[in-house]
N, C-alpha and C positions, 0 to 999 in steps of 0.2 A: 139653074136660074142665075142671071148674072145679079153684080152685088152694086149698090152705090155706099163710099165708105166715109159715112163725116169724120172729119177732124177736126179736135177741138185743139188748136194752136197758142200759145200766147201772144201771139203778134202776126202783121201782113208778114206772106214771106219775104221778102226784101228787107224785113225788119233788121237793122246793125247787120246786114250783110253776111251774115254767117250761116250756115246750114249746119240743123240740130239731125238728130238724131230724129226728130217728126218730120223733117224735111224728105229725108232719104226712107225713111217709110213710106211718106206719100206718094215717092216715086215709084217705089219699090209695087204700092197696092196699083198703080195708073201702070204700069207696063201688065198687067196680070190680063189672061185670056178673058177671065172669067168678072172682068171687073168694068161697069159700064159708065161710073164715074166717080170723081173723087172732089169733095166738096172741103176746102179747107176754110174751117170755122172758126175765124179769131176777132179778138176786141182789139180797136183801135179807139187812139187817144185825138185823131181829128176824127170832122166829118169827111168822107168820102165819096167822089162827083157819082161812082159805082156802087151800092151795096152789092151789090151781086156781078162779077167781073170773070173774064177769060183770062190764067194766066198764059204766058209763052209756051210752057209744055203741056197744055191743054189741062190743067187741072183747075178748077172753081177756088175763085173766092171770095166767101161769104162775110162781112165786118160788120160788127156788131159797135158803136160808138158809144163810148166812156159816156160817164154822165158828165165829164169838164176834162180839157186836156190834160190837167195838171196831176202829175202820179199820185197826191194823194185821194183821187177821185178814182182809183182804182181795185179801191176794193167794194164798189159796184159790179164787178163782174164775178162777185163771187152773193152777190143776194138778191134773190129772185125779183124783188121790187124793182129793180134800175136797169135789168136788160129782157124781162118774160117779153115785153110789148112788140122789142124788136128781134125778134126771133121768127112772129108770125111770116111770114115772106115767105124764111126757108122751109116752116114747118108745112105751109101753103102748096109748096112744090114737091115735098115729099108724101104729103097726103095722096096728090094726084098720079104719081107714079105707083102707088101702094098695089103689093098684088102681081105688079111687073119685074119687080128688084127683089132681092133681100138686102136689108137696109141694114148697115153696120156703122154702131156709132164709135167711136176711140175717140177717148179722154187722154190727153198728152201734158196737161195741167189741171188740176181743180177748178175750171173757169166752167157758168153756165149750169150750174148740178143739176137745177131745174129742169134745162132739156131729158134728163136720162126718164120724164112721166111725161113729158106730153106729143110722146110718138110711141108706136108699137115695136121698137127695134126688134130685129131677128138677132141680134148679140149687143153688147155692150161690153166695151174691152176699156180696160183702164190701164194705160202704159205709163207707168209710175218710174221718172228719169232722175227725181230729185227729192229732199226732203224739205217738202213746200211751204213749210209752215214754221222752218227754225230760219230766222235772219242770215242773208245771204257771208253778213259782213264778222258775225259770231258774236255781236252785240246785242243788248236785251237793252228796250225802251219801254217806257207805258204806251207808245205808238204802236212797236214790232209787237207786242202784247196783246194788245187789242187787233193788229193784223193776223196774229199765229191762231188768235180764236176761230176771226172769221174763217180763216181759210181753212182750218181745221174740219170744221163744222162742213163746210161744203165739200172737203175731201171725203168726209164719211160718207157723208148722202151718199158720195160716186161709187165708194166702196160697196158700201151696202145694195148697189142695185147693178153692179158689175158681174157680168157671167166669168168674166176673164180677169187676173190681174196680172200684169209682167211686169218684173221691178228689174232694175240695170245693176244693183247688188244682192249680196246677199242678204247687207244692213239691212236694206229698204226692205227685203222681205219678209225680214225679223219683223220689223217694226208695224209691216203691213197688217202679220197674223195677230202680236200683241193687238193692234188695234180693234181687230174684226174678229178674234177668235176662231177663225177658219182656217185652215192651210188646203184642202183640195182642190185649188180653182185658182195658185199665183205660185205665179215660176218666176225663175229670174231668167234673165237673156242680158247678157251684157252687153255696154256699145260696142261696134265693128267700126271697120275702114271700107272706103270704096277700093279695095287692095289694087286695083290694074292703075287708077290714079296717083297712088302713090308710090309702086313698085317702080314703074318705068325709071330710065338714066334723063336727068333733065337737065338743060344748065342753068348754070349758077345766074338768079336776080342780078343784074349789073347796077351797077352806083349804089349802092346798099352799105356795103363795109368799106370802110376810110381805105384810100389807095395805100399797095403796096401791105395788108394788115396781113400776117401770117400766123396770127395767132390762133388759140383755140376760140371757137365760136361757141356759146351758151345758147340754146333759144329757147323761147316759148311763143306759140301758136295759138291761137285762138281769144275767146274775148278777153280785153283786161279789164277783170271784177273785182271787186272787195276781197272776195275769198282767196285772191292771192297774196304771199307774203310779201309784200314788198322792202318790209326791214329786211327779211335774210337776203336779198336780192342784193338790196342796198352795200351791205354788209361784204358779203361777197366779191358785188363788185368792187370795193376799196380793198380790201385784200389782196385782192388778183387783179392788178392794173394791166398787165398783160394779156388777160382774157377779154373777149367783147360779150358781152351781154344784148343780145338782140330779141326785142318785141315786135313780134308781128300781129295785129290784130286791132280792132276799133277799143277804145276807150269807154267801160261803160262801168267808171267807178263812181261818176257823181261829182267828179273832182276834187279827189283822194289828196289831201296835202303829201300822204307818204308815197304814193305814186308821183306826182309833182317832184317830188324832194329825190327820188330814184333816177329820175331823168336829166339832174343835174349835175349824174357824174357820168365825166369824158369817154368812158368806155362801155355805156350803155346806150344803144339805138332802137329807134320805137321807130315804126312806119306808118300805124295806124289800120286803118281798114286795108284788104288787097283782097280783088274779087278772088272768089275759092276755086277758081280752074289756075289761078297763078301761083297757089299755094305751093306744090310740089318746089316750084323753082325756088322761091326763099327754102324751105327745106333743104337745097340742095346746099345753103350756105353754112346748115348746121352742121356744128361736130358732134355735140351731147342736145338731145332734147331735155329738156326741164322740164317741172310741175311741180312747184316750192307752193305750197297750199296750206293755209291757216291751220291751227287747230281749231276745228271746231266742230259742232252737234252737225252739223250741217255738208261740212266734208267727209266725215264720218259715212256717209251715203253715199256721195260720189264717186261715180267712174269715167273718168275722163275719156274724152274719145282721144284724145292726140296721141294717149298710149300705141293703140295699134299706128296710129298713122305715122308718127315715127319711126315706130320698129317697119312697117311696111316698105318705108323709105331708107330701110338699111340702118337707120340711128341708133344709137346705144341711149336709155332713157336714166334720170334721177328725180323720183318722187320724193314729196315730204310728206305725211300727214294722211295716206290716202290707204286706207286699210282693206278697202275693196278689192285695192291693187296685190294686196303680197303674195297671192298663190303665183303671180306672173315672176318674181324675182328667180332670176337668174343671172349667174356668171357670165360678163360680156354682153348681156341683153339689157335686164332691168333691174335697177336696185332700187329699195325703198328705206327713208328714214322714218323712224318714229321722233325723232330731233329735230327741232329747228335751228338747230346747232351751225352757226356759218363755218366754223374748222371741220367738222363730219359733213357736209354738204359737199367743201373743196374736196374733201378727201376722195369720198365716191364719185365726185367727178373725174378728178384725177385718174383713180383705179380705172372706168370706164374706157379715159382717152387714150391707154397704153394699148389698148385693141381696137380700137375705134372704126380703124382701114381692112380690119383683119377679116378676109374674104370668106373663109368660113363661120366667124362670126355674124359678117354683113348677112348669108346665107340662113344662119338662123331664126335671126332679126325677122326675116321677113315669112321664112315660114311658120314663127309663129304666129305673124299677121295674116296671112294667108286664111287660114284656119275660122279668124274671126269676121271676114269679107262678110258684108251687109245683106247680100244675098241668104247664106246660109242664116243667118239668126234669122230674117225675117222670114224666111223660109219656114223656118221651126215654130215660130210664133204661130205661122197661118196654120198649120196644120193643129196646131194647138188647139186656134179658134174651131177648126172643121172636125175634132173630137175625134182622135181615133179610135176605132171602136172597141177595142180588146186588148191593146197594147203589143201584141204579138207581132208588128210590124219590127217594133223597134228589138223586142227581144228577142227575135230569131234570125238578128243579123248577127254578120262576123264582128267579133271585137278585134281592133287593132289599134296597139299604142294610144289606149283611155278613148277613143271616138267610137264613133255608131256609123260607119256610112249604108245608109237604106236610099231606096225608092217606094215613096208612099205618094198615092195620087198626082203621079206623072211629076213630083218634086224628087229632087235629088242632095236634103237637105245631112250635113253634118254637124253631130252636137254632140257636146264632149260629155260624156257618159260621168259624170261628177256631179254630187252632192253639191255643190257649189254652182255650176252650169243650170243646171234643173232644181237649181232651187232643195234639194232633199229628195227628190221624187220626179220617177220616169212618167213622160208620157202616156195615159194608159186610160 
């Protein structure tokens, strides 16, 4: 029977123009044989000329509107009173296909808990990418206080009525079982790269870096949030005035005075948003990929996706703060600090850029990205959902160098046979 897969989003896709990790799952479930459509279910902060619209790659989307534009009206999407009424539409359409599909719903945020009672889903999967409920920025308010409840509270509901859970760490999975008491039914999958995107030779953004610059390039990719450091940045770059410091990515600090104040020095360049098929080409202007990230409860969860897509792109990476990361640390590939230290930051950068061009480094950079391509995690996932039945698929395949490569139900997926990959526990 083919499936229809809701997704619950936090925003239209086009949202700050970045594509998440629910992005390339939705893609991932709409190219599937066996999949007849894919409804992506988020809240938006205007009204909408569409509630219910056809995107460009033929995927649905459903928007649910805030009770007022303004963000603090946004944690209505997490209590049943301020969005049950406009849900009726969608639940209206999947009523009447009922019996024809198997209907799968995936939670990609705590938004909506209420949906997971008033449909019959044949699964309910909860793909847990963040820790939703601690402040983005590592500050506690009596505001973010009264937000970590709600949001809390509506994460449990999800929990509690989830067949599936898949966390992007290992944290997240710690934290998932503390909460729920359960561990048989949440794995970790961490994020992947679209690997053929960022593998390929691309050239270099032009007008980007100041004519004639030959210096080492610093970047960081993707959105600029709170949870980046912006002092060690700062810092760094006064330091190394000979270094450039490049941001590529939309701005979604709020208007961070310490961001503001980072962009005031001469060797730092921001470009802001760049559609993500032009991504590759900025990457091509990096030396060292960056991800200089706060301490806090909240990065403590995090797994960044620009990891593989750097390394994908041949990059040599330097983390701060990012503990999900360390099993990836390797010589020439990835280093990680526990420091926000600006003189141990330079340093490993430094270390890094002595190999930087080095072609069997570049070589490994990318096959360890290889490995982590979007395809296989999600691959693993589905299979996850469709319950193998014995486990015996996985265990009586060849082990080679820590992976599992199997064919299970016409998938050809690879997953690194590690405590860590799987969460504590095979398939089975």
């Amino acid at each position: 029977m083919r499936k229809i897969h809701v997704i619950v989003a936090t925003g239209d896709w086009e949202q700050d123009g970045l594509r998440y990790r629910r992005h390339r799952l939705a893609e991932h479930l709409q190219k599937q044989a066996d999949t007849g459509e894919v409804i992506w279910l988020c809240p938006s902060p205007q009204i909408t000329e569409d509630m219910y619209s056809s995107l460009p790659n033929g995927i649905w989307q459903f928007t649910v509107t805030d009770l007022f534009p303004h963000r603090l009206f946004r944690f209505g999407r997490y209590v049943d009173l301020f969005y049950q009424s406009k849900l009726h539409a969608l639940l209206s359409y999947l009523k009447s296909v009922a019996g024809k599909y198997q209907v799968y719903l995936w939670y990609t945020f705590p938004g909506f808990p209420l949906l997971a009672d008033l449909f019959p889903w044949d699964k309910i999967i909860y793909d847990c990418s963040d820790l939703w409920s601690s402040p983005i920025n590592g500050k506690h308010t009596l505001l973010s206080t009264a937000r970590e409840k709600v949001i809390a509270n509506a994460e449990n509901r999800i929990m509690d009525r989830a067949n599936l859970i898949f966390c992007t760490s290992g944290y997240l999975r710690e934290k998932v079982i503390e909460r729920t008491g359960k561990d048989g039914h949440v794995y970790t999958f961490e994020n992947g790269v679209d690997y053929n995107l960022f593998a390929g030779q691309r050239e270099k953004k032009e007008g980007i870096l100041p004519p004639g610059f030959k210096g080492t390039v610093l970047g960081f990719i993707g959105g600029i949030k709170p949870k980046l450091d912006f002092s060690l940045i700062t810092k760094v770059a006064r330091k190394k005035p000979d270094w450039l410091l490049l941001l590529v990515g939309p701005d979604g600090t709020g208007g961070s005075p310490e961001f503001r104040q980072l962009l005031e020095e001469k060797n730092v360049v921001w470009t802001g948003g760049v559609p993500s098929n032009e991504v590759p080409s900025y990457m091509s202007l990096i030396d060292i990929g960056i991800m200089p990230y706060k301490d806090s409860p909240y990065n403590q969860a995090v797994f960044p996706l620009k990891l593989f897509e750097f390394l994908g792109a041949g990059k040599p990476v330097a983390g701060v703060h990012l503990p999900s990361t360390k099993m990836y640390v390797e010589d020439g590939i990835y280093l990680h600090l526990e420091s926000g230290g600006a003189g141990e930051f330079i340093a490993a950068c430094e270390k890094l850029a002595e190999g930087n061009n080095n072609p069997v480094d570049v070589q490994r950079r990318r096959k360890s990205a290889q490995k982590k391509d979007w395809d296989v995690v999600f691959s693993g996932m589905r299979l996850a959902c469709e319950g193998l039945p014995s486990g015996t698929a996985w265990k009586d395949t060849a082990v080679e160098s820590g992976t599992v490569n199997s064919t299970v139900h016409g998938l050809n997926p690879v997953l690194k046979k590690t405590s860590e990959y799987q969460g504590g526990k095979e398939l089975s």
